[in-house]
C-alpha positions in Angstrom: 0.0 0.0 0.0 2.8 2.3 0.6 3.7 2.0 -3.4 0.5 3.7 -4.2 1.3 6.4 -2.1 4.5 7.5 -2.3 5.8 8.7 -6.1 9.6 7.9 -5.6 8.6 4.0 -5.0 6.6 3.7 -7.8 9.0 5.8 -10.0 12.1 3.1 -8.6 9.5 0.2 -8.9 8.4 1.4 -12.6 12.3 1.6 -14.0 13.4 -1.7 -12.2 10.4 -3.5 -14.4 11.8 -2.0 -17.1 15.3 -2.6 -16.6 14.5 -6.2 -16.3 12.5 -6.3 -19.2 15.2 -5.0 -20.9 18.0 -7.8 -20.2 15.7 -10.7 -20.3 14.8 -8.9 -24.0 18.0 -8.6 -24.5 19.4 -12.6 -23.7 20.1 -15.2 -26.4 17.9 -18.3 -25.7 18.6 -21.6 -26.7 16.0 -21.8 -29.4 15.9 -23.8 -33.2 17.8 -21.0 -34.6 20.7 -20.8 -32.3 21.5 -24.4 -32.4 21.3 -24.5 -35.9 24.0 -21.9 -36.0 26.3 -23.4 -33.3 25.9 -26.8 -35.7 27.2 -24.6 -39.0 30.0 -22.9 -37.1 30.9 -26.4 -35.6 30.4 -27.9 -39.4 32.6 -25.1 -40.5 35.5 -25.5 -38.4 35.9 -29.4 -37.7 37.7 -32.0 -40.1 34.9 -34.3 -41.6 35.0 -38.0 -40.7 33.7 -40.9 -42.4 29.5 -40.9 -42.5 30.0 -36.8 -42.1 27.7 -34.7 -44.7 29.0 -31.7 -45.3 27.7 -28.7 -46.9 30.2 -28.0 -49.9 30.1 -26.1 -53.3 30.5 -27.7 -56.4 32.1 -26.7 -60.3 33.1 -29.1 -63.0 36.4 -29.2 -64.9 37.5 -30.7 -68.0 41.0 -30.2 -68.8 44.3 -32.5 -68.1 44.8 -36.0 -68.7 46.3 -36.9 -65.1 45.4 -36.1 -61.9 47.7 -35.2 -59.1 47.6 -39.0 -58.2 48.8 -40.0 -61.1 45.6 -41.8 -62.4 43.9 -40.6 -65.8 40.9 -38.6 -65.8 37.8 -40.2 -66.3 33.6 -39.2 -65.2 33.9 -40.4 -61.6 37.0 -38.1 -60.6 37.0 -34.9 -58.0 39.3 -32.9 -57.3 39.4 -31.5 -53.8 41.3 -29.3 -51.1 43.5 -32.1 -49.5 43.2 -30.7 -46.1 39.6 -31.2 -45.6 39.5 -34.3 -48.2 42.6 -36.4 -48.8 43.1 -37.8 -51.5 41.4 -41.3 -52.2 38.7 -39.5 -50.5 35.4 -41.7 -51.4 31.8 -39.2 -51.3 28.2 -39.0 -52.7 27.3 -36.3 -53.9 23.6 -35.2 -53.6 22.5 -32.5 -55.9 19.1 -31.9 -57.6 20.1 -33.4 -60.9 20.7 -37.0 -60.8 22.8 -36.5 -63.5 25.5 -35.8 -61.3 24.7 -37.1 -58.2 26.5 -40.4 -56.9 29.9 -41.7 -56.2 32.6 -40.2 -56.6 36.4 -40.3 -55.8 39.1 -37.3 -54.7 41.7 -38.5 -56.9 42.8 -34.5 -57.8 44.0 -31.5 -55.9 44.2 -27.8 -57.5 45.4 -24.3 -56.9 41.8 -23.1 -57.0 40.2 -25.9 -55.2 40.7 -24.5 -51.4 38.2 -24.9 -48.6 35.0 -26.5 -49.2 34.7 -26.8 -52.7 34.8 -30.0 -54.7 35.5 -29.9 -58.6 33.8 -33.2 -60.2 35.6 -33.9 -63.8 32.9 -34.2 -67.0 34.5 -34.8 -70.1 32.5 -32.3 -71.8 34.1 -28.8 -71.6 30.4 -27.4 -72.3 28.9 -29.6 -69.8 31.6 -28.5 -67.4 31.2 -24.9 -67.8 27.4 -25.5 -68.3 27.4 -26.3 -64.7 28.9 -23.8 -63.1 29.1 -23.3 -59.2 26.8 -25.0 -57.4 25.7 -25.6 -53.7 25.8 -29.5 -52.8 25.1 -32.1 -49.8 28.1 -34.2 -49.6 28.9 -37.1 -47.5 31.8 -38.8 -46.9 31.5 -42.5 -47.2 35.6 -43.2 -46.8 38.6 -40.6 -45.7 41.4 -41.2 -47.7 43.1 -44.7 -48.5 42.7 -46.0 -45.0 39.5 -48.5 -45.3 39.6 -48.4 -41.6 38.7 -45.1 -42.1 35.2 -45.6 -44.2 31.8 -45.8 -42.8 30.6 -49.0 -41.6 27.6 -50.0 -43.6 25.0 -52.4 -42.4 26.8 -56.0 -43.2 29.3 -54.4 -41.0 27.5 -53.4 -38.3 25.6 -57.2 -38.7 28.7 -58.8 -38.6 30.4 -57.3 -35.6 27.2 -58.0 -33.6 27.2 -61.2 -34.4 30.8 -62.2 -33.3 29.6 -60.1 -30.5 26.9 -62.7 -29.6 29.5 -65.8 -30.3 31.8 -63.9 -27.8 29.1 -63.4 -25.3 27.7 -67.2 -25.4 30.7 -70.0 -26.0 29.2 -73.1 -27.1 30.0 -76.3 -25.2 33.2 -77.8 -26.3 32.6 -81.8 -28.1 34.6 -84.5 -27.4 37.0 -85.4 -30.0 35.8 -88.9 -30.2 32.2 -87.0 -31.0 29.7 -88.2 -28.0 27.9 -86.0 -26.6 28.6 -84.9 -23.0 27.0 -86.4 -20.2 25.4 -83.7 -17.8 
């Protein structure tokens, strides 16, 4: 009752509702927006692993006969920043035209292929400049030569829990004469 009354109270009480308003306006919640963020600077920083999809741009090339590898160029071939993709470097690309989309193999390295970007070879030059710079989905199915280093697929993962299970359960040990044992 003594807030009502008096005007320096409800001046004070009027600007300390405000000042709280202000900071709690003012704070960053953890809402869709700023996890999806944190997730893109996260993407943008870190080394990609095997199963990693990775936002990446794509162009074509055409030109040269070998690769930095050594292997001649064929439809199937990428050329990538070895940093971020080594090469022997196994991906899918996913783009809107299935044209391009699939497998395909960082066999290639070049001056102008830094950061994210992956260069797919197409033995047309018209094709390749027809295609131009494009925004792709890439995932990484194996990092470099290593095959310790790909993405276990599902016979893999079935396999290891099955020598799990064998592991887990030994079976009774036969006699080598091959009766059964008595209990």
């Amino acid at each position: 009752m003594q807030i009502s009354q008096s005007i320096v109270l409800r001046t004070l009480a009027t600007l300390t509702v405000a000042l709280v308003y202000v900071f709690l306006y003012e704070t960053t919640t953890r809402d869709s927006r700023y996890a999806a963020r944190q997730a893109t600077i996260a993407e943008a920083t870190s080394l990609p692993q095997a199963g990693a999809q990775l936002a990446f741009t794509a162009t074509a090339y055409c030109k040269g006969d070998r690769t930095a590898s050594g292997v001649v160029v064929r439809t199937g071939i990428a050329a990538a920043d070895p940093a971020l993709l080594p090469v022997g470097t196994v991906v899918r690309v996913d783009l809107p035209n299935q044209r391009y989309s699939g497998i395909w193999t960082v066999m290639d390295t070049g001056p102008a292929v830094q950061g994210r970007v992956i260069d797919l070879y197409l033995w047309s030059c018209t094709e390749a400049l027809a295609f131009g710079r494009r925004p792709v989905r890439l995932t990484v199915l194996r990092l470099g030569w290593n095959p310790q280093m790909s993405a276990p697929g599902l016979v893999d993962r079935m396999f290891r829990q099955r020598e799990a299970d064998r592991t887990a359960s030994p079976r009774p040990s036969v006699p080598a004469d091959g009766s059964l044992p008595k209990p």
